[in-house]
C-alpha positions as MATLAB code, in Angstrom:
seq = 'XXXXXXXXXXXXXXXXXXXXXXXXXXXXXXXXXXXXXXXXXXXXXXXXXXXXXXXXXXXXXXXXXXXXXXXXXXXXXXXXXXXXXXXXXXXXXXXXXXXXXXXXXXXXXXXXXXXXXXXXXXXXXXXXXXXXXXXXXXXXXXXXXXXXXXXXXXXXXXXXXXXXXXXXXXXXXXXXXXXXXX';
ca = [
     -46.207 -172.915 -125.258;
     -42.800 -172.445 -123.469;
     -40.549 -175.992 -122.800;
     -39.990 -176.690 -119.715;
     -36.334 -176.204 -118.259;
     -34.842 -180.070 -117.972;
     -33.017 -181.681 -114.947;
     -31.271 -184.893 -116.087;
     -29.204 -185.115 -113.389;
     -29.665 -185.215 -109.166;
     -26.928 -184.073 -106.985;
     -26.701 -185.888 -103.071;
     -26.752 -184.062 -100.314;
     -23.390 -182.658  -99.615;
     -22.609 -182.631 -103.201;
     -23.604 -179.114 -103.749;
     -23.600 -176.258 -102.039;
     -24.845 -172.316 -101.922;
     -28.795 -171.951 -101.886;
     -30.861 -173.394 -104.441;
     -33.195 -171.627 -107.111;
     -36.245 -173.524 -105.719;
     -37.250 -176.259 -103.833;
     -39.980 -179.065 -104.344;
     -42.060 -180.989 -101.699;
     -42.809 -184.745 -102.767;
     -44.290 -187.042 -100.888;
     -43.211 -190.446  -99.913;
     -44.150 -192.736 -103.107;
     -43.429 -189.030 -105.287;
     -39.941 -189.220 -104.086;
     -39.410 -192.364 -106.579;
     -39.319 -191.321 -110.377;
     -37.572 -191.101 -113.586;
     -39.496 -188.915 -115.441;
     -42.172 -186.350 -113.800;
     -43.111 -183.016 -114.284;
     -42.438 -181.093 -111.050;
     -43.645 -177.792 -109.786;
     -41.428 -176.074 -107.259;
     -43.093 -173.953 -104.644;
     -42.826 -170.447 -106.006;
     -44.640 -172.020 -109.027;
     -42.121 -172.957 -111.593;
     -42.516 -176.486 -113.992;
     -39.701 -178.313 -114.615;
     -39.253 -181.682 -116.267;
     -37.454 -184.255 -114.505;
     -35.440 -186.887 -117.214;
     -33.268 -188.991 -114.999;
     -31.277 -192.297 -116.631;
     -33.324 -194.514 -114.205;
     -35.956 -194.573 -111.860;
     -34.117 -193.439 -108.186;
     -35.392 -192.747 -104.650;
     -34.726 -189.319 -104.108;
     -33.539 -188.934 -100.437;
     -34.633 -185.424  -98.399;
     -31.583 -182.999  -99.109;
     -30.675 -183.265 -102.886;
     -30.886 -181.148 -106.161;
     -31.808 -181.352 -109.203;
     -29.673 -180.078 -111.581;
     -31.979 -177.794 -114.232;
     -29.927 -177.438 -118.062;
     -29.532 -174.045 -117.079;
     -27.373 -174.750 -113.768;
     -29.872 -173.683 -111.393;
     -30.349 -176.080 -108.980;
     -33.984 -177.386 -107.312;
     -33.697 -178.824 -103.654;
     -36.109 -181.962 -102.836;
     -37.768 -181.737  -99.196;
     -40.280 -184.475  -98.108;
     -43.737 -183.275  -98.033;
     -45.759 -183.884  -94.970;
     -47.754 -186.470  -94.964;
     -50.701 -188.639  -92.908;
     -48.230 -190.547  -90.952;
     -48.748 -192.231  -87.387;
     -45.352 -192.270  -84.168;
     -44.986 -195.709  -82.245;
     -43.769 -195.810  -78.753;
     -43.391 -198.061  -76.111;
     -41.470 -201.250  -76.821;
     -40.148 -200.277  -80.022;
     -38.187 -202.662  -80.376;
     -40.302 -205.563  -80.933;
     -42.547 -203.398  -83.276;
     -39.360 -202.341  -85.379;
     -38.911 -206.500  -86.027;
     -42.429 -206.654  -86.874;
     -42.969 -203.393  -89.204;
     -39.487 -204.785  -90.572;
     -40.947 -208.277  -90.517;
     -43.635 -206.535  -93.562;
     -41.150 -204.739  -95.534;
     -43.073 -201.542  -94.330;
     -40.900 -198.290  -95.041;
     -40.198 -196.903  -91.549;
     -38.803 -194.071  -90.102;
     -36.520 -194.809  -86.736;
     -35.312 -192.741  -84.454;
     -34.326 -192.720  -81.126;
     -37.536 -192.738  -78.447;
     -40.356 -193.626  -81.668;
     -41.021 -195.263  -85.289;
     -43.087 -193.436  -87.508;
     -45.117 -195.433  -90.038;
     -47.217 -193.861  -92.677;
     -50.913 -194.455  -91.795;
     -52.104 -198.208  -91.968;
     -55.613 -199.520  -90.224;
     -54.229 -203.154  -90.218;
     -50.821 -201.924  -89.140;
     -51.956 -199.994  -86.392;
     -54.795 -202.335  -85.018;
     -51.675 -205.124  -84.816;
     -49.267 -202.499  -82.844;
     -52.200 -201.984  -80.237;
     -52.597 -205.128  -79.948;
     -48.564 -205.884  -79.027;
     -49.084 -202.788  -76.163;
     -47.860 -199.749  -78.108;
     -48.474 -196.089  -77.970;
     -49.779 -194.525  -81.806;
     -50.080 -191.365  -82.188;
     -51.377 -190.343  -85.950;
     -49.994 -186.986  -86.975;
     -49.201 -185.289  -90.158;
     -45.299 -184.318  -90.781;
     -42.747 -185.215  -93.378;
     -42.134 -188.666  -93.659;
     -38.402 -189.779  -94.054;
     -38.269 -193.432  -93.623;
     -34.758 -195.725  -93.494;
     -33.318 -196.526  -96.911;
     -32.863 -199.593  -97.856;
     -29.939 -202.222  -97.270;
     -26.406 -200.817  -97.381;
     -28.216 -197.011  -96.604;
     -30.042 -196.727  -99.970;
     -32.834 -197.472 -101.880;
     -36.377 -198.176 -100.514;
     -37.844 -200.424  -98.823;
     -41.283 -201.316 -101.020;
     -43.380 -202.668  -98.752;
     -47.495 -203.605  -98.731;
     -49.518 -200.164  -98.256;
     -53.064 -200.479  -96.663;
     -53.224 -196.847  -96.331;
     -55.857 -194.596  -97.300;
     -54.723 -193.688 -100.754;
     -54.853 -197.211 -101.860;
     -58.151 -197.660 -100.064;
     -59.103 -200.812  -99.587;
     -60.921 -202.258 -102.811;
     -58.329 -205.106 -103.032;
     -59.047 -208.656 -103.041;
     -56.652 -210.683 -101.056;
     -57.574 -211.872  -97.457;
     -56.214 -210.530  -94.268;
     -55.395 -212.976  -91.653;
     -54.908 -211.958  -88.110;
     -53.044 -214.746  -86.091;
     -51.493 -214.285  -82.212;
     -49.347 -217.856  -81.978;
     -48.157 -218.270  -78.208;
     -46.381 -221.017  -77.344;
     -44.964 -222.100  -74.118;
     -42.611 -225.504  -74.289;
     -43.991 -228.030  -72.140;
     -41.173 -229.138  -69.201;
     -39.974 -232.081  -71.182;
     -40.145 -230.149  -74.397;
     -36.152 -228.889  -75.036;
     -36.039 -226.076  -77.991;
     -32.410 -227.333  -79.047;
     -33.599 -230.942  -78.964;
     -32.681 -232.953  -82.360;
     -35.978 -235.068  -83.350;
     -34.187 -237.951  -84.827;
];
């Protein structure tokens, strides 16, 4: 049995350059490891040996022993694009630490039953789809965003309750929102 070439070290976007020797497709959740075998997509293993667990962002390379590098593209994946007022969805998909992908007339949201049936509700457009899923890092621009998952891979064997609530709330007339109640 042959070893498998290692890659102990990722290179950003932008910090390399010239075409790489092969490229992998990971998913969302795949796109978060330490240690993994990989197969690019001409076929080729490779072990992955990084010093810590990273989010691997769309764009960068690993760095095989040999000095080949392996590009990292997001596989596509079940995924569903909100329109309408997206706005007030972003503060609630944000409001659920739900990794999101924004940009400029939509959201897109990896598939979620509850997520979805709660966007309806607030008067938004979904439209499920399948494409690569690329979602905002974390604060500062990096890192992820680990949020609850009621998608379809998880299924939905878990037992915790799920609790629907629509609070609306008008002030009466004598009722002042800035009023001190002492």
């Amino acid at each position: 049995m042959t070893e498998l070439p290692q890659a102990r070290r990722l290179l950003k976007q932008g910090e390399w350059t010239g075409p790489a020797a092969g490229c992998v497709r990971l998913g969302y959740d795949e796109r978060f490891l330490r240690r993994k075998r990989l197969v690019t997509e001409a076929g080729d293993g490779f072990l992955v040996d990084l010093a810590e667990t990273t989010s691997l962002d769309e764009g960068c390379a690993f760095e095989l022993a040999d000095g080949r590098l392996v590009e990292v593209r997001a596989a596509a994946e079940e995924v569903v694009a909100v329109t309408g007022p997206i706005l007030r969805a972003a503060w609630h998909i944000g409001n659920r630490h739900t990794p999101c992908q924004i940009e400029a007339d939509r959201l897109v949201i990896r598939r979620d039953h509850v997520l979805e049936e709660m966007l309806r509700g607030l008067g938004l457009t979904l439209t499920p789809g399948t494409e690569p899923f690329r979602p905002e890092g974390g604060a500062y621009g990096h890192g992820r965003t680990l949020g609850h998952d009621h998608g379809p891979a998880q299924g939905h064997g878990h037992d915790h309750p799920h609790v629907h609530v629509h609070i609306s709330h008008k002030p009466d007339e004598d009722e002042t929102p800035d009023a001190d109640p002492a």
